[in-house]
C-alpha positions as CSV (number, residue, x, y, z in Angstrom):
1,X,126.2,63.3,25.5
2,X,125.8,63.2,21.5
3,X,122.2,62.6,20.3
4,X,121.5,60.8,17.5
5,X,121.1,62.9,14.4
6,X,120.9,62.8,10.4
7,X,124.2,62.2,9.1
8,X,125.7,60.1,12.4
9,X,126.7,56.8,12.5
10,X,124.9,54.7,14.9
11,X,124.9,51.4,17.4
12,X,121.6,49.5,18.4
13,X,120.8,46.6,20.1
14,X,116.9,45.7,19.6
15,X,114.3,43.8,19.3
16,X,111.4,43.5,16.8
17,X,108.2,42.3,18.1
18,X,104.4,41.8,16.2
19,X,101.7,42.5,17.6
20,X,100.8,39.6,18.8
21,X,104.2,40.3,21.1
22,X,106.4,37.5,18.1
23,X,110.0,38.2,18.1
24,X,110.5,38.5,14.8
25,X,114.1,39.7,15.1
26,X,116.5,40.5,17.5
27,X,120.5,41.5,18.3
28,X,120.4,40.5,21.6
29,X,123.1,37.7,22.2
30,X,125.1,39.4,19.0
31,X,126.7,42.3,17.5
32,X,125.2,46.0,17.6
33,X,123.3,46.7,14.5
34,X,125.6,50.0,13.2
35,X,123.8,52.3,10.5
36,X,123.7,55.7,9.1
37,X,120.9,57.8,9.7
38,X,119.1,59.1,6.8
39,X,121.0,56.0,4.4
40,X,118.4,54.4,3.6
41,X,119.9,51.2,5.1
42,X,117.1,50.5,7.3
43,X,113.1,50.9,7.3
44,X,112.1,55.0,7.9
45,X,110.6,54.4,11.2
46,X,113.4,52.8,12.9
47,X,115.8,55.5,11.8
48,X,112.9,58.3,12.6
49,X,113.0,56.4,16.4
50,X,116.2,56.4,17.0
51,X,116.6,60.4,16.4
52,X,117.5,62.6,19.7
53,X,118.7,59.3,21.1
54,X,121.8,59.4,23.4
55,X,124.2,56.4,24.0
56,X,122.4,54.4,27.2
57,X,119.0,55.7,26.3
58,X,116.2,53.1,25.7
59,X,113.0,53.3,24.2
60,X,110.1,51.4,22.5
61,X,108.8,52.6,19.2
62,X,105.7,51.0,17.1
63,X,105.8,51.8,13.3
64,X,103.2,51.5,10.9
65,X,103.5,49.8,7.4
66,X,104.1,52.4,5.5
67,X,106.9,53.7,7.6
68,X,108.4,50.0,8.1
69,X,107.8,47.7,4.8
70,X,104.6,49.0,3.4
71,X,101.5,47.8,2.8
72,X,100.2,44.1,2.3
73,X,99.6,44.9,-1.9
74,X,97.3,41.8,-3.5
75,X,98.8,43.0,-6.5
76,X,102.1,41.4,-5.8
77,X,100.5,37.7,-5.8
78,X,101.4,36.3,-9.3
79,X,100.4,32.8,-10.6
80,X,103.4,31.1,-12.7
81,X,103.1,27.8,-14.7
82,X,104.6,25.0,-12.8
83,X,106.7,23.9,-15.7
84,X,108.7,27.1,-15.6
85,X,109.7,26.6,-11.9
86,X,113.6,24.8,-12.4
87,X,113.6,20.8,-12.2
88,X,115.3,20.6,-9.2
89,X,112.5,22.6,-7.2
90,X,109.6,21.0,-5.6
91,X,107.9,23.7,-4.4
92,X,105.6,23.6,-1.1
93,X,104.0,26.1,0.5
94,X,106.1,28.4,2.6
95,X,109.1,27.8,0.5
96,X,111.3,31.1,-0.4
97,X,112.6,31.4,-3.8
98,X,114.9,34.1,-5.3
99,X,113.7,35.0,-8.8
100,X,114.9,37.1,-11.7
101,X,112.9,40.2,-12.4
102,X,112.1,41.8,-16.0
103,X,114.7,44.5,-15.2
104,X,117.6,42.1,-13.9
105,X,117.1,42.3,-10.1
106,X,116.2,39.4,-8.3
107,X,113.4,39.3,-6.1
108,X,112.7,37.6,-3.0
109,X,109.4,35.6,-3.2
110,X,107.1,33.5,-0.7
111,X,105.1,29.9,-1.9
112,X,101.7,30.6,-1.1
113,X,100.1,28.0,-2.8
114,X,100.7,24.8,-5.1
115,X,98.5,23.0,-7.5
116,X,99.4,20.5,-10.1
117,X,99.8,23.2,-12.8
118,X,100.2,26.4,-11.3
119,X,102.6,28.2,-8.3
120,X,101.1,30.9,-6.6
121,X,104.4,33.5,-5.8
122,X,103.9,36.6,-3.1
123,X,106.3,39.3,-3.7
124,X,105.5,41.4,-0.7
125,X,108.2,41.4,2.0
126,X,107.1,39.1,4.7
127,X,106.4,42.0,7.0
128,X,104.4,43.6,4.8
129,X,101.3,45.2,6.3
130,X,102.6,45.0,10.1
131,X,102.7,46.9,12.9
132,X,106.4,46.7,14.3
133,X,107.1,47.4,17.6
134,X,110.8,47.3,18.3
135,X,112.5,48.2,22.0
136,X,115.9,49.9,21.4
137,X,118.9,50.7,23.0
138,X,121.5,53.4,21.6
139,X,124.8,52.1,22.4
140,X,127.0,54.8,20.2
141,X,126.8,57.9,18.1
142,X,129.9,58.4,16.2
């Protein structure tokens, strides 16, 4: 049987779990997730898990932020004036906006808190500063 390996092409089935044992994601009931190791398509310590692998092997892995999607970073809160938010937005807390970045990218950002003249945005991924723990099975190796 092949083991997984830099380079391969692979299919997992998995689940992501917090700490506190949320499902946070899951393929179960769906497709294999199919990725390149060593792409950069997914989070280092998922690819780093699924390494020496063979197809029907299972296993449960726990990664730390900085080998999932980093560190919780205060330093991605900014405040924006209300009035720049478009019309047709009322923001609430919670709320997920996609916004343009200085370089042209557009960002992902959280609502974390409203008042009558300012918007508080987080930029962090939502998973920022958690432990993951995801249970894998390898279905391929190609």
């Amino acid at each position: 049987m092949a083991e997984a390996k830099k380079g391969d092409t692979v299919s997992v089935h998995y689940t992501g779990k917090l700490e506190d044992e949320t499902v946070f994601d899951s393929s179960n009931g769906g497709d294999p997730l199919s990725f390149e190791i060593g792409s950069g398509q997914i989070i280092p310590g998922f690819e780093t898990g699924v390494i020496g692998m063979s197809p029907g092997d299972t296993k449960t892995v726990t990664i730390e932020p900085e080998e999932a999607y980093g560190r919780y970073r205060d330093d991605q809160i900014i405040e924006v004036g209300k009035e720049k938010l478009p019309e047709d937005i009322d923001p609430e807390v919670g709320q997920r906006l996609q916004v343009q970045q200085q370089n042209g990218q557009t960002a992902v950002v959280t609502i974390k808190e409203v008042t009558d003249s300012v918007v508080k945005l987080d930029a962090n991924h939502p998973l920022a500063g958690e432990n993951l723990t995801f249970e894998i099975e390898l279905v391929s190796v190609d």
